[in-house]
N, C-alpha and C positions, 0 to 999 in steps of 0.2 A: 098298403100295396099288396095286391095279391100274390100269390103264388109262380101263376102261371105269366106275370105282368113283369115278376122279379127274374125268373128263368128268359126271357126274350132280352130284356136290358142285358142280362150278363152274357146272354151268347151273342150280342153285336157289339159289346163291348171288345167279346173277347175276337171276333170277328176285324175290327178295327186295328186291335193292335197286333194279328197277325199280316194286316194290309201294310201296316207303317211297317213293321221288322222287314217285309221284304221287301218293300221299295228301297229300304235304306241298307240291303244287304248285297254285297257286290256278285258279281255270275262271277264263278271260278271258272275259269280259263286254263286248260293242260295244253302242251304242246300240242300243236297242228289244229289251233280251236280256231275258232273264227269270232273276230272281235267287230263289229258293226263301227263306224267312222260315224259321228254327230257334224251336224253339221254348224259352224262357227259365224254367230248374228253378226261380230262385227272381228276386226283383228282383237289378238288376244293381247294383253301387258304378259310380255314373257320376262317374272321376276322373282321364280320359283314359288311363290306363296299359294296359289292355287285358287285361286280368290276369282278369278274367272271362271273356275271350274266346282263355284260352290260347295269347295272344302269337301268334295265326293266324286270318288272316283269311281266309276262302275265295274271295274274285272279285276280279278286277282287270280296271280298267279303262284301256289302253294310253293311251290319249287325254291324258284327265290323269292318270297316273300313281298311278292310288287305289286302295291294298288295301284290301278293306270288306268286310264281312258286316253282316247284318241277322239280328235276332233279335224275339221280340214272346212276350207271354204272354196275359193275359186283358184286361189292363187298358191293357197301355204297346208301344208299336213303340221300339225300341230300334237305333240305329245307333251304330258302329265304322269308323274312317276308318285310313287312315295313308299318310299322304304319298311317296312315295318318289324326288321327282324333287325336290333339293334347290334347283335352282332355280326351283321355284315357289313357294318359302318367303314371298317377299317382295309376290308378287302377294296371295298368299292372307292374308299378315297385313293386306297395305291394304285387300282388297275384300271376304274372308270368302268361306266357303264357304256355298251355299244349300242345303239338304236340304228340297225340295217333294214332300208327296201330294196326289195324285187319287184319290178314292176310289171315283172310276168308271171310273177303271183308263185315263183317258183323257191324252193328253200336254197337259195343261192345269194351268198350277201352282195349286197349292192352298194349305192354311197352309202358312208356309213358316218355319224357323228359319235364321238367318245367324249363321254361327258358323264359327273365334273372329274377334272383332270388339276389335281395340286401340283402348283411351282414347286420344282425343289427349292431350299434355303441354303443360299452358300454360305451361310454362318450357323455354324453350332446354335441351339436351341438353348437359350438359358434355363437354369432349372429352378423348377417354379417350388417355392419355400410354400407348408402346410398343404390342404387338401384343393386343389383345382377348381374353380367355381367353372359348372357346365355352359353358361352361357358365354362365358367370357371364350373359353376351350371354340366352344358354336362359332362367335366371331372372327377367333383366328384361324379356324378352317377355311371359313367361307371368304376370309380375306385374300388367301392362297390360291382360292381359284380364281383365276386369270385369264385362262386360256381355252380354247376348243380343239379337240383333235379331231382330224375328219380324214377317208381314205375312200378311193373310190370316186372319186367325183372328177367328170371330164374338163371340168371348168375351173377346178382348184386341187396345186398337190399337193400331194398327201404328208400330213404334218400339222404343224400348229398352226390356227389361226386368233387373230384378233378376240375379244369378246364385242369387240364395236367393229364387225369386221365389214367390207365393202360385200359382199356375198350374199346378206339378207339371211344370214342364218344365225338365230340367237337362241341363246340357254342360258339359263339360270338358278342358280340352287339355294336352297334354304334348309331353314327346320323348324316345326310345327309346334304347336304349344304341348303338342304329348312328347314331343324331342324327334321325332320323325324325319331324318332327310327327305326331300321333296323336290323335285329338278321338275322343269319346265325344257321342251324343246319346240323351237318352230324351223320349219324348210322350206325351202319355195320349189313349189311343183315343177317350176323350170330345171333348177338345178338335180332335182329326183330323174328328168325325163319322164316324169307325170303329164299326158295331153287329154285335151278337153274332151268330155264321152267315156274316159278309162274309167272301169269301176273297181275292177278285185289288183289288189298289191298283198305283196307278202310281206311281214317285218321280224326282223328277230330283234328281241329284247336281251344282254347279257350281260352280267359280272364277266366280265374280261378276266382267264387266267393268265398263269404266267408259266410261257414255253421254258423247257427243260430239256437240253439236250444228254444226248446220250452221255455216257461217261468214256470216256478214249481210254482203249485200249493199252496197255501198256506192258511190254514181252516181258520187262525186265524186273514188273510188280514181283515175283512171286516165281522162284525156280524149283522150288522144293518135287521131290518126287510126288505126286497122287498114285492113288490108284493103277495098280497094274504097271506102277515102273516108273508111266510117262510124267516127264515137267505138268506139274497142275499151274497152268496159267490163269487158271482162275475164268472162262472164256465167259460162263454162264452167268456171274456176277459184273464183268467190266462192258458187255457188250447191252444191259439191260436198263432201260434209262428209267430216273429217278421220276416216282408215281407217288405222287402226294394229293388227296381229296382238294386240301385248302389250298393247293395251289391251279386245277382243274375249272375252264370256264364251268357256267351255271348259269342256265338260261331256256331258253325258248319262241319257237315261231307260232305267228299267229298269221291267219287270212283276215283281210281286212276289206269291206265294199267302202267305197268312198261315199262320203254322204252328195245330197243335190240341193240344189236352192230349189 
């Protein structure tokens, strides 16, 4: 083989497998991105494994760590999650994740589904003798979720619903052979106030914090003189409410066109 015969081969080789890295690399997505809707050949099996969605998701979001795509067809918006920052496993089973539209394409949440959402256990947790096996840990999460939270919606309120629920709205979570939480969601465009011709909606994706109110005042904390005389009630410290990163939503909006048949 010549020279010049062997330099062509290696530069469409190497041609090739820059083609494959990036078909198979997802578009990073930052807040206010605009994420394109695929359009859905038949309904999806919504039963978190992603297996409709060809185990590839196409956008990620650096922030919180979400592989996701978005799909829709005539009737249902269809969303695909999957987690990939194992440490927000624990945030996200306490607080669930929010998937909110606007259907004026505006950054103002609209119906919204909380998903997944773990039962509490009215019984103490027995404790488990030697090292945890992770899969068995896998199943008794996913046994726990039970339920859907949803707010916002003119047609159902706001609260728990079903996972077989009369509404036409189902999720589903799992985890992946690399240990990946992965939730499935589907809605029906009725219940959104999605009508036929709409194209741009707006959706916020998010780890759900946890509100923290102020700390109450209290006259009688603290009489000691301060400064200059006066009783230090301490005002700058009791009136300042408690800021914690881990306990702070994390998340983001995206523009979304609806796909067309």
């Amino acid at each position: 083989m010549n020279q010049s015969l062997r330099r062509s081969l290696t530069l469409c080789l190497v041609i090739s497998c820059v083609l494959i890295f990036s078909s198979t690399t997802a578009q990073i997505i930052k807040n206010d991105g605009m994420a394109v809707s695929q359009w859905a050949h038949k309904p999806l099996d919504i039963d978190g494994q992603l297996k409709d969605w060809n185990d590839s998701l196409q956008y990620f979001n650096e922030e919180t760590q979400f592989a996701f795509n978005i799909l829709n067809d005539d009737k249902t918006l269809y969303l695909a999650i999957k987690s990939k920052n194992k440490q927000n496993l624990n945030r996200i089973l306490a607080r669930g994740i929010s998937f909110s539209v606007n259907t004026e394409g505006k950054k103002k949440p609209g119906p919204t589904v909380i998903f997944p959402v773990l039962e509490r256990s009215s019984q103490p947790e027995k404790p488990v003798k030697g090292q945890p096996n992770l899969k068995e840990a896998q199943a008794q999460i996913l046994s726990r979720v039970r339920k859907i939270n949803v707010t916002g919606f003119a047609e159902i309120l706001d609260g728990s619903i079903s996972m077989s629920n009369t509404y036409g709205i189902s999720a589903a979570a799992n985890f992946d052979s690399e240990d990946n939480l992965t939730a499935e969601i589907a809605i029906p465009f009725s219940l959104l106030g999605i009508t036929s011709g709409q194209d741009l909606i707006a959706l916020l994706v998010e780890i759900n914090g946890i509100k923290q109110p102020r700390s109450a005042y209290d006259p009688n904390r603290d009489s000691r003189s301060g400064m200059y005389g006066y009783p230090n009630r301490d005002y700058r410290y009791d009136r300042r409410p408690i800021t914690n990163k881990q306990n702070a939503a994390t998340g983001f909006w995206i523009k979304s066109t609806l796909a067309k048949r």
